[in-house]
DSSP file (Angstrom, degrees, kcal/mol; ACC not computed):
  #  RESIDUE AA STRUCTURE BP1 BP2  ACC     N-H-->O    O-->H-N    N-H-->O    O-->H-N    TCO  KAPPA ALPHA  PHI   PSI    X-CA   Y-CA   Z-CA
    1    1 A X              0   0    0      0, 0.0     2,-0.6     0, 0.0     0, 0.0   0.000 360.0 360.0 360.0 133.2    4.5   90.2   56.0
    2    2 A X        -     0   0    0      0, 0.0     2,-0.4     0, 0.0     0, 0.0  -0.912 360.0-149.3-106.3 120.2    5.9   92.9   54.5
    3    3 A X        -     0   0    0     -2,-0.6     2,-0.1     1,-0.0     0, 0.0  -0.885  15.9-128.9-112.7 151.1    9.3   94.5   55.1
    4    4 A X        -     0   0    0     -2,-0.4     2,-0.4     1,-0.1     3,-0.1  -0.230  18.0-129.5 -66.6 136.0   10.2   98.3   54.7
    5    5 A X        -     0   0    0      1,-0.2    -1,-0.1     7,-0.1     7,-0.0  -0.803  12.0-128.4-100.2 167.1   12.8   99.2   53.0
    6    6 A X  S    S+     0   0    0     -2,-0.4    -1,-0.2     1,-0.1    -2,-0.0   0.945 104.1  52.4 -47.7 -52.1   15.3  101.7   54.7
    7    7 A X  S    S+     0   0    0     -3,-0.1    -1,-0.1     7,-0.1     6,-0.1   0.878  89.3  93.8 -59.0 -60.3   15.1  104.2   51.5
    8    8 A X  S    S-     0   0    0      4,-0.2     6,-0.2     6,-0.1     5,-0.1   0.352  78.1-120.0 -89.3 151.0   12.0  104.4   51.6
    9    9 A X        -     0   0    0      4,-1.7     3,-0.4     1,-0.1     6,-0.0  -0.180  40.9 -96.0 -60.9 166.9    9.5  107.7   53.8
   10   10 A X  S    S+     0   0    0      1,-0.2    -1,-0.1     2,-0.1    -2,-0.1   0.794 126.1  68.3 -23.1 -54.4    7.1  107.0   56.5
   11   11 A X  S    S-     0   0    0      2,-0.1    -1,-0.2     1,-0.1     3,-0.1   0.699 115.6-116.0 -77.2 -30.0    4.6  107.1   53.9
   12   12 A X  S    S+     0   0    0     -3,-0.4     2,-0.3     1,-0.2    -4,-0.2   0.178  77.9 129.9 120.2 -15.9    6.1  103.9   52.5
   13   13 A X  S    S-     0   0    0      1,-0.1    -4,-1.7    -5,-0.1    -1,-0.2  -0.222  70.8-105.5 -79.0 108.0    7.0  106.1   49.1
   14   14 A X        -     0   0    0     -2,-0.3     2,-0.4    -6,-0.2    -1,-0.1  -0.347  41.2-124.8 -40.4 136.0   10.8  105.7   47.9
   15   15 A X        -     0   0    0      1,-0.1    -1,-0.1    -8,-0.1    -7,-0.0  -0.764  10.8-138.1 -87.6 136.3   12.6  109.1   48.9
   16   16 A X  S    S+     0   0    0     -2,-0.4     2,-0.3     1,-0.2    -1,-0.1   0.637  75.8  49.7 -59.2 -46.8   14.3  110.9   46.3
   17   17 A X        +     0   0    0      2,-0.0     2,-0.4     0, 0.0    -1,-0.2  -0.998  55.4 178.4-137.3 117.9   17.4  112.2   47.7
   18   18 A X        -     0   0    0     -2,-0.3     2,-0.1    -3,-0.0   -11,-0.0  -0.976   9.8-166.6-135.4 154.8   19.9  110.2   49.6
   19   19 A X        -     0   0    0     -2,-0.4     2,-0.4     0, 0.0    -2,-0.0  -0.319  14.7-128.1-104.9-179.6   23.0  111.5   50.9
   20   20 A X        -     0   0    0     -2,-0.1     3,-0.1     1,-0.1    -2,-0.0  -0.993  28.1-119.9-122.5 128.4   26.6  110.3   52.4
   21   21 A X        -     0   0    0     -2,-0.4     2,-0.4     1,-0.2    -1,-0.1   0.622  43.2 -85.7 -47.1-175.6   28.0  111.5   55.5
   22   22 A X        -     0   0    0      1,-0.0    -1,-0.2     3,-0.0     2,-0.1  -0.827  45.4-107.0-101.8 136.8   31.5  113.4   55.4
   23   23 A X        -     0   0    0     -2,-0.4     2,-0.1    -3,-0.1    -1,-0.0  -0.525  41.4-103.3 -84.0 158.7   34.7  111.3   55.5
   24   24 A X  S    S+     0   0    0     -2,-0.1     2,-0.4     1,-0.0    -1,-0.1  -0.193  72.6  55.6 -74.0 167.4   36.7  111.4   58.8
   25   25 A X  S    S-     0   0    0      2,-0.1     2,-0.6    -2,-0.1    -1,-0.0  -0.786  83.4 -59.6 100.4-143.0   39.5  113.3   59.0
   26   26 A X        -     0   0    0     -2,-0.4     2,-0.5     2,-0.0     0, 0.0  -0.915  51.6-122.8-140.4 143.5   41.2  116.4   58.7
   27   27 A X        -     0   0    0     -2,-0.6     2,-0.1     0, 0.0    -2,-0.1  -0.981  26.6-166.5 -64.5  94.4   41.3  118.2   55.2
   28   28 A X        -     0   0    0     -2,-0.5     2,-0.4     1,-0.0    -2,-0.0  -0.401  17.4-133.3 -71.7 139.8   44.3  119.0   53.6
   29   29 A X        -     0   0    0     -2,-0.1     2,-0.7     2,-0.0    -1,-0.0  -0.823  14.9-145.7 -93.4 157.2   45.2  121.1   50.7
   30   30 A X        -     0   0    0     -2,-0.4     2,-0.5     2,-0.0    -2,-0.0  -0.497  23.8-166.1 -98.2  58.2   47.6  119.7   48.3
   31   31 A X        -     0   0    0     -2,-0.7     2,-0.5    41,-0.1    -2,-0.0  -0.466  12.4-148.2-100.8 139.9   49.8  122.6   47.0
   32   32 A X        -     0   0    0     -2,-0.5    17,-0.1     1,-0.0    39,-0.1  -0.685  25.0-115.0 -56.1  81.3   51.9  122.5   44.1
   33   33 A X        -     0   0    0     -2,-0.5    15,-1.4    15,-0.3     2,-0.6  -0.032  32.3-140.0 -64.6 154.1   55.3  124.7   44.2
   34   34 A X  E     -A   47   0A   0     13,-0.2    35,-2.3    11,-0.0    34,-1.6  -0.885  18.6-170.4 -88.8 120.6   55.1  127.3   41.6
   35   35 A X  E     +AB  46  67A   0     11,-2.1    11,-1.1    -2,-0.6     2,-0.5  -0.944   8.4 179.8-145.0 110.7   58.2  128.3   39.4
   36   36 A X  E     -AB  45  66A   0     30,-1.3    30,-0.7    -2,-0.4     9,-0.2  -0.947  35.7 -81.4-135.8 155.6   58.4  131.3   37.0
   37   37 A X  E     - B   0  65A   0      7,-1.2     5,-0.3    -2,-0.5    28,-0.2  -0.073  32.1-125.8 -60.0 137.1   60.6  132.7   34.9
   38   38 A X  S    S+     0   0    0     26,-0.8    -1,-0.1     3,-0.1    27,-0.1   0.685  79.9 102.5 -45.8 -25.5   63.3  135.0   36.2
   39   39 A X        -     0   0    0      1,-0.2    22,-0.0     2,-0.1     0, 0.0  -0.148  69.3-144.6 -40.8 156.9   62.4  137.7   33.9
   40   40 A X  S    S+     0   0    0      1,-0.1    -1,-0.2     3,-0.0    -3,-0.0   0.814  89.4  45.5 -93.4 -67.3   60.7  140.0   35.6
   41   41 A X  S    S+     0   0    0      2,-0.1     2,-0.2    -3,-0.0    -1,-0.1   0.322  91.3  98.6 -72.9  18.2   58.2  141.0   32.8
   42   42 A X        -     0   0    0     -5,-0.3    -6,-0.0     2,-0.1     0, 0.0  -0.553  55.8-158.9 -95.8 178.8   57.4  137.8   31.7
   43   43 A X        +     0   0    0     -2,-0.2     2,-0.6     2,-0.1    -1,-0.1   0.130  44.5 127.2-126.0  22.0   54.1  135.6   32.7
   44   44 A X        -     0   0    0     -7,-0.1    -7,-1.2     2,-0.0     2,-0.3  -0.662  38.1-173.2 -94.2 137.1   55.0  131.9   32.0
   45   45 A X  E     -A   36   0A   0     -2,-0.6     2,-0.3    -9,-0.2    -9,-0.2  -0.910  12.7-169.5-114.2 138.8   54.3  130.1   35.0
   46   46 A X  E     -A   35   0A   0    -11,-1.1   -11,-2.1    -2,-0.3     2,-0.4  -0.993   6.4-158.3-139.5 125.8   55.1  126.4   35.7
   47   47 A X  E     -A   34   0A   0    -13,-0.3     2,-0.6    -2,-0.3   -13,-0.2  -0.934  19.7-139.0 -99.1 124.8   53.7  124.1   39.0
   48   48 A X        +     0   0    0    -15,-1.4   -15,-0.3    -2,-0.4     3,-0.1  -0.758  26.3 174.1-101.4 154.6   55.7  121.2   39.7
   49   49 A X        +     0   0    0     -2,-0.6     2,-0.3     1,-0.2    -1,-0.2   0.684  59.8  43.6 -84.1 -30.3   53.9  118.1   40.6
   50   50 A X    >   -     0   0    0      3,-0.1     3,-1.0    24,-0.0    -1,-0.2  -0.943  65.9-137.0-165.1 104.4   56.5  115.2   40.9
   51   51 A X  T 3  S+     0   0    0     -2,-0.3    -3,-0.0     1,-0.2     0, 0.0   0.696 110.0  60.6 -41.6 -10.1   59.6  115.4   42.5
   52   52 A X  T 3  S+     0   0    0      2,-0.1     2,-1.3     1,-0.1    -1,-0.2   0.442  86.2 116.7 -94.8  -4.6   61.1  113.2   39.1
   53   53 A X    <   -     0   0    0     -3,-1.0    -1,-0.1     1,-0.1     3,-0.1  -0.527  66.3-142.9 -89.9  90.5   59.7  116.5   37.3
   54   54 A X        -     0   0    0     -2,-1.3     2,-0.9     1,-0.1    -2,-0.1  -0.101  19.3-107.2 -59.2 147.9   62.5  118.1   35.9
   55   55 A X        -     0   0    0      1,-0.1    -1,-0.1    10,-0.1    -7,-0.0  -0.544  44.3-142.4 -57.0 104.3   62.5  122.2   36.0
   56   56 A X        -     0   0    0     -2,-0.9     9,-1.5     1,-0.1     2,-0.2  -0.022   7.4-100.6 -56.0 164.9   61.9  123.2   32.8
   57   57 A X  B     -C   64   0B   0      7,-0.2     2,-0.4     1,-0.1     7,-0.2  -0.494  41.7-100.4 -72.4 142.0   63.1  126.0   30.7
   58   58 A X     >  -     0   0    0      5,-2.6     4,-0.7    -2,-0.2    -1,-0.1  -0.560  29.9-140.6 -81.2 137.0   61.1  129.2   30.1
   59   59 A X  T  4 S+     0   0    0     -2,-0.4    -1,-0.2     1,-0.2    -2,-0.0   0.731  96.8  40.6 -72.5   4.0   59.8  128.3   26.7
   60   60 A X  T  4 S+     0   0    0      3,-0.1    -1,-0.2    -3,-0.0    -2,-0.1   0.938 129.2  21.9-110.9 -55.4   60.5  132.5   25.7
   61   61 A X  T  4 S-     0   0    0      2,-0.2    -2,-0.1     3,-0.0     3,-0.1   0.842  92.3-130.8 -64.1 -55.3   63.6  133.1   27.3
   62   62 A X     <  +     0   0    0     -4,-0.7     2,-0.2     1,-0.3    -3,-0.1   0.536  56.5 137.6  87.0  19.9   65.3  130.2   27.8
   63   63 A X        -     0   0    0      1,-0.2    -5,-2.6    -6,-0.1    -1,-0.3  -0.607  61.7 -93.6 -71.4 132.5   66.0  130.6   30.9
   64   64 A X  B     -C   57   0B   0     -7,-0.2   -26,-0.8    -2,-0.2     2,-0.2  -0.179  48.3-110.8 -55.0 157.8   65.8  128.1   33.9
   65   65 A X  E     -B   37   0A   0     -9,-1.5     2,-0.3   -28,-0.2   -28,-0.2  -0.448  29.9-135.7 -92.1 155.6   62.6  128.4   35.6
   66   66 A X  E     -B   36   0A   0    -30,-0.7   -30,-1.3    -2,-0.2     2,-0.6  -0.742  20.0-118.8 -93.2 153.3   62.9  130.1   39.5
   67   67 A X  E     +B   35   0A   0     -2,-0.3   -32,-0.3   -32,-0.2   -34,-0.0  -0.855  43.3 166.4-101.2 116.5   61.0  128.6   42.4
   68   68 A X        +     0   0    0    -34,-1.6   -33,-0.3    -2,-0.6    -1,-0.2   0.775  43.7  87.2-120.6 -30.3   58.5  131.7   43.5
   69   69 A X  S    S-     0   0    0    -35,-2.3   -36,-0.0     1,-0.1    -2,-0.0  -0.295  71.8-136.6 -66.4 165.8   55.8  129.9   45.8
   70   70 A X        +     0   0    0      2,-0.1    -1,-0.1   -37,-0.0   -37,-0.1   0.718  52.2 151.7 -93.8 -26.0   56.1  129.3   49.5
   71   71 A X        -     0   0    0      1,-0.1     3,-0.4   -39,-0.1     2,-0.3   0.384  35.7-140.2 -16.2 103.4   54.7  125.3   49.2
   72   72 A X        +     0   0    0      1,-0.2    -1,-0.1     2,-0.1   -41,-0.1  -0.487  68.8  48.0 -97.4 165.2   55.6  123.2   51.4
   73   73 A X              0   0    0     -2,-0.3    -1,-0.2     0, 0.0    -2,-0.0  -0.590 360.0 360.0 136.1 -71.5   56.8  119.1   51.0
   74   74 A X              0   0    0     -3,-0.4    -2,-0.1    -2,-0.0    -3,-0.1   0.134 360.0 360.0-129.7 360.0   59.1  119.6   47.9
């Protein structure tokens, strides 16, 4: 007696590719608020991650950083 294996085709031949279903649930993005320096003409950007994550200083200015995304949680 022989038994089949699941992986295997019709043809009795292992199949090549096997996949995994989708986890349940809703999908969420995870956003990050964004903080940049008050200058106007500058480009340093900071994302905080961690509420325990102090706002840094803009390393150019030295200015505290401003909170410029809309992200909500934090």
């Amino acid at each position: 007696m022989t038994s089949q294996n699941p992986l295997d085709d019709a043809d009795g031949s292992a199949s090549a590719e096997v996949g995994y279903p989708p986890l349940v649930g809703s999908v969420s993005r995870v956003e990050s608020p964004r903080y940049r320096c008050p200058v106007a003409s500058c480009h340093q950007l900071w994302y905080r991650h961690d509420l325990e994550e102090p706002i840094p200083q803009c390393p150019i200015h030295y200015l505290p950083l401003v909170r410029d995304s809309k992200a909500e949680g934090f």
